[in-house]
N, C-alpha and C positions, 0 to 999 in steps of 0.2 A: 567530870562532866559527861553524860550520855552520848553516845555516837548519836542520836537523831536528832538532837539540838544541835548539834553541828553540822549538820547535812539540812537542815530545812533553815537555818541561819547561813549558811555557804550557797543553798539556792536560791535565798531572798537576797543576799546581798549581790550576789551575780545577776541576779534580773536583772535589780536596779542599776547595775553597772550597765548593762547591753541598755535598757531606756535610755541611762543619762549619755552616753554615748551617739545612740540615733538622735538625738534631739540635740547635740554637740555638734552634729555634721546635716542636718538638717536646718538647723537656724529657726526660724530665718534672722530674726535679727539679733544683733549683740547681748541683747539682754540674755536671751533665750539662752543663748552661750556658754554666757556666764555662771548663766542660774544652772543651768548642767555640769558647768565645775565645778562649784559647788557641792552637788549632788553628789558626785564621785569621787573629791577629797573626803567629803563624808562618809562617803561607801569603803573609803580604804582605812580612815581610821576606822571604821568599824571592824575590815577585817583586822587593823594591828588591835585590837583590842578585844578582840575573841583569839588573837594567836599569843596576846600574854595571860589573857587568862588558862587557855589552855597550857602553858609550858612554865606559868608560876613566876613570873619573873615580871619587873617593872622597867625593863630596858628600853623599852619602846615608848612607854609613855611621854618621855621629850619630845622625840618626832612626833610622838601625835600634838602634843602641843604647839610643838612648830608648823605644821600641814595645818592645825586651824587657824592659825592666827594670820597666817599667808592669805588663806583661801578670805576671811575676814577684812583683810586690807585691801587684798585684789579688789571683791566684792564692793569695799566704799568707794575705792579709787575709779572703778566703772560709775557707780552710782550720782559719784562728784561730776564726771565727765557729760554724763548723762543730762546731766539738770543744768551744767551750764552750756550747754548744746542747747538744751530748749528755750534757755533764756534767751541765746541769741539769734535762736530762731524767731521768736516774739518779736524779739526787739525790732529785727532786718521786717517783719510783717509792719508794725506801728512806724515803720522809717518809709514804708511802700504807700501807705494810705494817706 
């Protein structure tokens, strides 16, 4: 592989580390959060998968599988919490009226 595809792949993925990061510690809310873990598990299997392609080897490929399917359960297990928070917030408004 070319040194410049790895140097403009290593500065794209590093941006997007420092956004998902600022928008990690900025919020505002949960979702927001999340969705920048998201972001950043993504960004890190991307660098383990420019560093086995670089070094020929399939050793990492597990842990990337495991870092997605985390970041995948995390993601619904917010999603779940999410929806039934709104339902009960519905609910306590139509118990108020």
């Amino acid at each position: 592989m070319s040194d410049w595809v790895l140097v403009v792949a290593g500065v794209l993925l590093a941006a997007a580390a420092v956004m998902a990061i600022v928008r990690l510690v900025r919020g505002p809310s949960p979702i927001d959060r999340v969705l920048a873990t998201d972001v950043l598990i993504a960004v890190v299997v991307g660098v383990l998968a420019i560093e086995a392609a670089v070094s020929q080897h399939a050793y990492t490929v597990p842990v990337m599988l495991v870092l997605s399917l985390v970041a995948f359960a995390g993601t619904v297990a917010m999603a779940r919490y999410v929806a039934s928070r709104a339902a009960t917030m519905r609910t306590d408004e139509e118990d108020d009226a």
